[in-house]
C-alpha angles and dihedrals in degrees: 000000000000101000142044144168116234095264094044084057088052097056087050094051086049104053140078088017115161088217128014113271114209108241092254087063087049101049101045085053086054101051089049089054093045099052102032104019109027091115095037098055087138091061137105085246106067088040082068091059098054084054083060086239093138091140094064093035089061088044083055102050089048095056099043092048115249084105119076116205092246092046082054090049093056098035093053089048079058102046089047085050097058102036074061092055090044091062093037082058100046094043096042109030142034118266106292108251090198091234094158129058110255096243083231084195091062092047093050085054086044097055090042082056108049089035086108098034107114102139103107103217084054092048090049083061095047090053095054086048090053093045099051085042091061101033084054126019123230091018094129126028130228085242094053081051092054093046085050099058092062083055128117132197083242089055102048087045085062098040081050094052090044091052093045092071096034120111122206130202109207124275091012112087134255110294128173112218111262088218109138094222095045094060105041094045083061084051086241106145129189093259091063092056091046094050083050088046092057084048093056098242110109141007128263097190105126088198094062114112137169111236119211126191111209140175132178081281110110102229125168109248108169129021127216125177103285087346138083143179138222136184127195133181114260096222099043096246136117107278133154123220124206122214119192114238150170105210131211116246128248080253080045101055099040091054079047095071102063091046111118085206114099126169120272120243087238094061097046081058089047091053092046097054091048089062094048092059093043086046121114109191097344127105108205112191132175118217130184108256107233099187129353134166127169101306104019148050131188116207137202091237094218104105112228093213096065088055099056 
C-alpha cells in the first residue's frame, strides 16, 4: 500500500477502531496522511493515526524533520479549526451519519486555506463552514473558500452587520433595501457596500431591483421570524412592484448560512412601512404567522402596520 486517494484513506482510518471517531477527528487524520504520510501508509506513523493520535504524529514530523515550522504552523491552525467544528457540531447538530461522500478535493482546498488562520473569532467561522460541509456536501463552493481567505475579522464583523438587516424572498438570494433612510438609520453607508462589493460578498449595483408581481390575492412575500408580508395590488388588478436592492452574492449567501445574526422584527416593520409610503397603488401589510409548514402558511389576519 503506497498510494491512496483521499476516501480510501478515510475507510482506513474508520475501520478496526477500538472506539467510534467522529468524522472531524477522521478527517483531520486523513488530510495529514494525505499530505505527510501518503507515500508512508506502513509506517509507525500512520498507525498513530488510526489510533486517532494526529496531535503526536504532527509533533513527530516536525521533529524528525518531514515537517517544516511553517508546515506545523499551518497544520496545527487546521487541526484547532476543525477540534472547533467537532464541538459545533456536537453542540448544534445531530451526530453526523456520514450519508454523503466527503468531496476529499474540497478539504484539501479547505486545509490550504485555513493554514494561516489563527485569529479565533475567524476560526470559530471556518469551523462552522467545515462542519456544515460535511454535515452537508456542496454547501459551500471552492470559489466561496477562495473569497473567505481575503477575508478579516473586521471584515466578517461588517458583513455580519449588513446581513443582519437583509431580507430574502425564496428562492432569490439575501438583499438589503436600497432605501436611503433604512440604511442610514442602521448607520450602513455606501462605503461599507462597496467595501463588501471588492470581498465578493454583495452588489454594489444601485440599478438593481426586485421585482415583484402582485394581484388583490394576500400572498406571503417575505418571512421574518414569527412574522410575514404581504403586498397586494390596490385595484385588484396584475401589477408588479420594484423594490431597490444591493444583493448578496452567491459567496455572500452561502457565508450567510453559518451566521448566528438574523433581522429584528423591528427592522422587517420598519421595512414594511417604508414600502407602504413609497407605494403607488399597493397595500403591504405584516401579519404574525400562526402555523406554517413547506407550501403553505396561516396568518392572524390583524396587520400589524396599521397598529404601530
Amino acid at each position: 500500500m503506497s498510494y491512496m486517494n483521499g476516501n480510501e484513506i478515510i475507510n482506513i482510518l474508520q475501520e478496526g477502531l477500538p472506539a467510534p471517531k467522529s468524522i472531524f477527528e477522521t478527517v483531520a487524520s486523513a488530510i495529514i496522511t494525505a499530505i505527510f504520510l501518503r507515500f508512508k501508509t506502513k509506517t509507525v506513523e500512520f498507525e498513530k493515526m488510526k489510533m486517532g493520535q494526529v496531535n503526536l504524529v504532527v509533533d513527530s514530523l516536525l521533529k524528525s524533520g518531514d515537517m517544516s515550522l511553517t508546515e506545523y504552523y499551518k497544520a496545527r491552525n487546521f487541526l484547532e479549526i476543525t477540534k472547533k467544528a467537532d464541538e459545533y457540531n456536537t453542540k448544534n447538530r445531530n451526530k453526523n451519519k456520514k450519508e454523503e461522500k466527503i468531496d476529499f478535493d474540497w478539504l484539501i482546498r479547505f486545509y490550504e486555506v485555513v493554514g494561516n488562520i489563527s485569529n479565533e473569532e475567524m476560526q470559530n467561522l471556518w469551523a462552522k463552514i467545515l462542519a456544515d460541509e460535511i454535515s452537508k456536501p456542496t454547501s459551500f463552493s471552492l470559489k466561496t473558500l477562495d473569497v473567505l481567505r481575503n477575508i478579516s475579522s473586521k471584515d466578517a464583523k461588517l458583513f455580519e452587520k449588513l446581513y443582519s438587516y437583509s431580507f430574502k424572498m425564496t428562492p432569490q438570494r439575501p438583499f438589503l433595501p436600497n432605501i436611503k433612510c433604512y440604511l442610514e438609520d442602521r448607520d450602513i453607508s455606501y462605503t461599507d457596500i462597496m467595501k463588501l462589493n471588492e470581498l465578493g460578498l454583495i452588489s454594489s449595483d444601485t440599478h438593481i431591483s426586485l421585482i415583484v408581481d402582485v394581484d388583490s390575492s394576500q400572498q406571503p412575500i417575505f418571512k421574518n421570524g414569527n412574522y410575514a408580508m404581504t403586498i397586494v395590488s390596490s385595484s385588484g388588478k396584475k401589477r408588479t412592484i420594484e423594490i431597490p436592492q444591493f444583493i448578496f452574492t452567491e459567496a455572500g449567501e452561502q457565508i450567510s448560512s453559518v451566521i448566528e445574526e438574523s433581522t429584528e422584527d423591528r427592522d422587517f416593520k420598519e421595512f414594511g412601512a417604508l414600502l407602504n409610503e413609497r407605494s403607488d397603488g399597493f397595500c403591504v401589510k405584516i401579519h404574525k404567522i400562526i402555523c406554517s409548514d413547506d407550501s403553505s402558511m396561516l396568518l392572524n389576519p390583524i396587520d400589524i402596520l396599521s397598529t404601530i
